[in-house]
N, C-alpha and C positions, 0 to 999 in steps of 0.2 A: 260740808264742801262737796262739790259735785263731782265726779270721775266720768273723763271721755276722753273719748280720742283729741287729739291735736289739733285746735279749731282755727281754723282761716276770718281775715276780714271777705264778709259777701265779695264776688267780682261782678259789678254792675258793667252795663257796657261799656261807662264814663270810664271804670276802674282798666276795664280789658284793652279800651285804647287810649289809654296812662300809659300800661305794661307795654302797647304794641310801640307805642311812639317812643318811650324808654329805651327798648331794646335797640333800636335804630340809633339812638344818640347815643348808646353806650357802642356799639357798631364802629362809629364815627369817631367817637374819644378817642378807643383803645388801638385804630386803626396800626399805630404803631405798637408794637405790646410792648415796648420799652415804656411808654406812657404808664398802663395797666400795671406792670410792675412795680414804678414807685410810687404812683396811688396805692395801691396793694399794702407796701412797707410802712406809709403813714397810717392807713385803717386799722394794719392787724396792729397798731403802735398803741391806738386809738381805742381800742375796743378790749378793755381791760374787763370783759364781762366773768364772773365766778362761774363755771358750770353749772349746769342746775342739780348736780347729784354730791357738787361741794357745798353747798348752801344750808345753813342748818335750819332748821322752822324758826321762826320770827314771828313777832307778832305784827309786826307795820309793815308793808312797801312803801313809799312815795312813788308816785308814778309822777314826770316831770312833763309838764305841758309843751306844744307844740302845735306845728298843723301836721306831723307824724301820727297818724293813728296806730301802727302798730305796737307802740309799748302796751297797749291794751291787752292786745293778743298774749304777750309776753307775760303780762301780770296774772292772763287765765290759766295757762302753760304752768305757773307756780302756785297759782288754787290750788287747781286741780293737782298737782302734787303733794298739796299739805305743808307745803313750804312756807307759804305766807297767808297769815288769815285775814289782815284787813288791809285795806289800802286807803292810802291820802292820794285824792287826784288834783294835781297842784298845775292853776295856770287863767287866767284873765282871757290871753288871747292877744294881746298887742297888736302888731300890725300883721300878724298870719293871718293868709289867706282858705278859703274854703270851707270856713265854719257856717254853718245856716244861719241868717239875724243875729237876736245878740248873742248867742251859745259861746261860752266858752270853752277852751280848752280843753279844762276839766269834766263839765257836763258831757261834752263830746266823746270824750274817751270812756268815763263809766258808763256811758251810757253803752258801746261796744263791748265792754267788761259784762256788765250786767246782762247783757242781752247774749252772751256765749259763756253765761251761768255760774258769775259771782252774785251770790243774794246781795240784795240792795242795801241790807242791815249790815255789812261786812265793807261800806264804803264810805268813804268821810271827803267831803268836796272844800277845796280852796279856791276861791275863783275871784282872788283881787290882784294875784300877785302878776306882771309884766315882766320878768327877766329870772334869771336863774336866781340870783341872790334875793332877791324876794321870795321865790318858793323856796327857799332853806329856810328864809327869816319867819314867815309866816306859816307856813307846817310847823316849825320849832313851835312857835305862839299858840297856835292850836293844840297838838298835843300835849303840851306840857298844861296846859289847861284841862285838856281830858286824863291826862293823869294824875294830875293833883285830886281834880274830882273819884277817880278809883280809887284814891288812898286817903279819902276823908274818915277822918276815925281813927286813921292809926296812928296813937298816940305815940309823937316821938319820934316818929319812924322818916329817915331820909330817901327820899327814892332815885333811882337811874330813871331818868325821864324815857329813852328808849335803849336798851343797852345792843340792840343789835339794829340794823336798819338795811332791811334793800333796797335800791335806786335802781328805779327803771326808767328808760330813756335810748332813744335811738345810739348804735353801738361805734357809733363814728364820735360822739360827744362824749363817751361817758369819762374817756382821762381826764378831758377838763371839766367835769362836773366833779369828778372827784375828788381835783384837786381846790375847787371849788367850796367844796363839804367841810373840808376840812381845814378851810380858812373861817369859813363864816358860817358853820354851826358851832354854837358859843357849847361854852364848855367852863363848869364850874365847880367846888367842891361835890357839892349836894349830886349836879345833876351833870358829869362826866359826860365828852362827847360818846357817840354810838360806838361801834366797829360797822363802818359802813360797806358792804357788797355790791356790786354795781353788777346788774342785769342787764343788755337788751335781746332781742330775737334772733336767735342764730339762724340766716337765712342764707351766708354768705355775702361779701361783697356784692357781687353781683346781683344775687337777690333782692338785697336790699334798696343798690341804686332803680330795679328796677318798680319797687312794690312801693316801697317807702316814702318818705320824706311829705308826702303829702301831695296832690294831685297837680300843683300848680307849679311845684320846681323842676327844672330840667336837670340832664344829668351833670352839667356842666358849673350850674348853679352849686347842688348837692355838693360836689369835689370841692368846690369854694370852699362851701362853708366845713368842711374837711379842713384844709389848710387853715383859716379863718381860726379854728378852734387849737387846730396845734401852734398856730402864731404866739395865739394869746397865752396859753399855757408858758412860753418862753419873756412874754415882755409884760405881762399882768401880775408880774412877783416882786420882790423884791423891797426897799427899804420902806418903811411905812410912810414917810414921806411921798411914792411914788403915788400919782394920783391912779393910777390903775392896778394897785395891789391888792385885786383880787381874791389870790389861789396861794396857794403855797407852792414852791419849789420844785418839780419836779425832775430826777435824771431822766435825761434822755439814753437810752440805750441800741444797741443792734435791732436791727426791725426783721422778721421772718415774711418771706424766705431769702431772701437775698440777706448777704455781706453789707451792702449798705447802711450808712447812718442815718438814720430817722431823717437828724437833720437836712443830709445831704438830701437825699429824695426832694422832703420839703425843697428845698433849693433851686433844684432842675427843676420842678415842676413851675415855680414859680417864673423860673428864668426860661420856660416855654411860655410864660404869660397865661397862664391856668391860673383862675381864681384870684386875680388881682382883686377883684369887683369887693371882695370880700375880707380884703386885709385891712390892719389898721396900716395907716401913712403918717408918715412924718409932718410937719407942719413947711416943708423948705418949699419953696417952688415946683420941684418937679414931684412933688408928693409922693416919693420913693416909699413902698411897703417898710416898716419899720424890722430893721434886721435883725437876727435872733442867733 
């Protein structure tokens, strides 16, 4: 593994007026900081990421696909610590914008892994899957393939398919990804689920509305799919009958730094008419966001 300093995505000039025209729309957003506030209460709700000095060494990350290139960054950040040795880069590409031809996802992001000094041989690509629950199901398939093949020989012997697992993934997703994991990575005698750890790049909010998400979403898009993701966490559970039962169950708790409830925030902001675009609705006429 390679030891350096804390490496950045290139800032092309494309990337610097991303950042400059970002900055202006987050200008614009927060103009009231009552806004900035309970966005703020949902992120830090949202961003259930492990520190990197709680993190034990592993043997796998999944890195979750996107048109977010920075979990790349994040996944070198944990090389380069000796934290995780090999990574799955999990993702097709669906209908994200900004990939060159047919690149997906995955090739996209190793390829920015690779190129700020994860060896190539320490990298394993999935590049069929289109939505999260396919990159659980299909990394499952995959490894559990490559594991099987490391324990050919040992007579007898049952293995933990991966007994620990970091996830990496932009830090506004990763509650629902988690809660995610832990519905639909199977789980069996022989081959028990992981103990999964959820990573992304500690840049800050702000940071990251500004760097992040990929070159084509604005900031207002971005917070969408913010709420979008704490929506689903609340109405994608429940009885198996439900046809979007997803995720498992999650409480919602106090959001830092305000007094506020998660939910509440969600709420106001919704009932600013923030991120409507991005919510599931009800089937009735007026196609009311589905309430949580």
């Amino acid at each position: 593994m390679s030891n350096s300093k804390r490496k950045e995505l290139p800032k092309s000039k494309e990337v610097q007026e991303m950042i400059s025209a970002r900055r202006d729309q987050i200008k614009e957003m927060f103009r009231n900081p009552k806004v900035e506030e309970l966005t703020r209460t949902v992120w830090n709700y949202m961003d259930v990421s492990t520190p990197i000095e709680k993190l034990p060494k592993v043997d796998f990350g999944l890195v979750l696909g996107s048109a977010d290139m920075l979990p790349a960054v994040r996944a070198v950040e944990l090389y380069d610590a000796g934290k995780v040795s090999r990574f799955v880069f999990s993702g097709k590409g669906g209908t994200n914008l900004g990939l060159s031809g047919n690149e997906t996802e995955a090739r996209a992001l190793s390829n920015i892994a690779t190129g700020l000094g994860v060896h190539p041989a320490d990298v394993i690509l999935e590049q069929e899957s289109t939505n999260t629950g396919q990159n659980i199901q299909f990394t499952y398939n995959l490894l559990k393939g490559a594991q099987t093949t490391l324990r050919e020989g040992e007579k007898g012997a049952s293995f933990i398919l991966v007994p620990e697992l970091v996830v990496l993934h932009m830090p506004s997703a990763l509650g629902r990804d988690r809660a995610t994991l832990m519905k639909q990575w199977p789980s069996t005698e022989d081959t028990p689920q992981p103990k999964f750890y959820m990573s992304g790049l500690q840049i800050g909010m702000i940071g990251y509305l500004e760097q992040g998400f990929g070159k084509d979403q604005t900031v207002d898009k971005i917070i969408g799919g913010l709420l979008g993701d704490f929506q689903r966490m609340q109405v994608c559970v429940g009885p198996p009958k439900n046809e979007r039962n997803w995720m498992v169950p999650v409480e919602v708790h106090y959001g830092e730094p305000t007094p506020l409830t998660v939910k509440d925030a969600y709420r106001e902001l919704v009932d600013r008419g923030i991120g409507l675009d991005s919510l599931i609705r009800d089937d009735t006429a007026e196609r009311k966001p589905l309430a949580i």
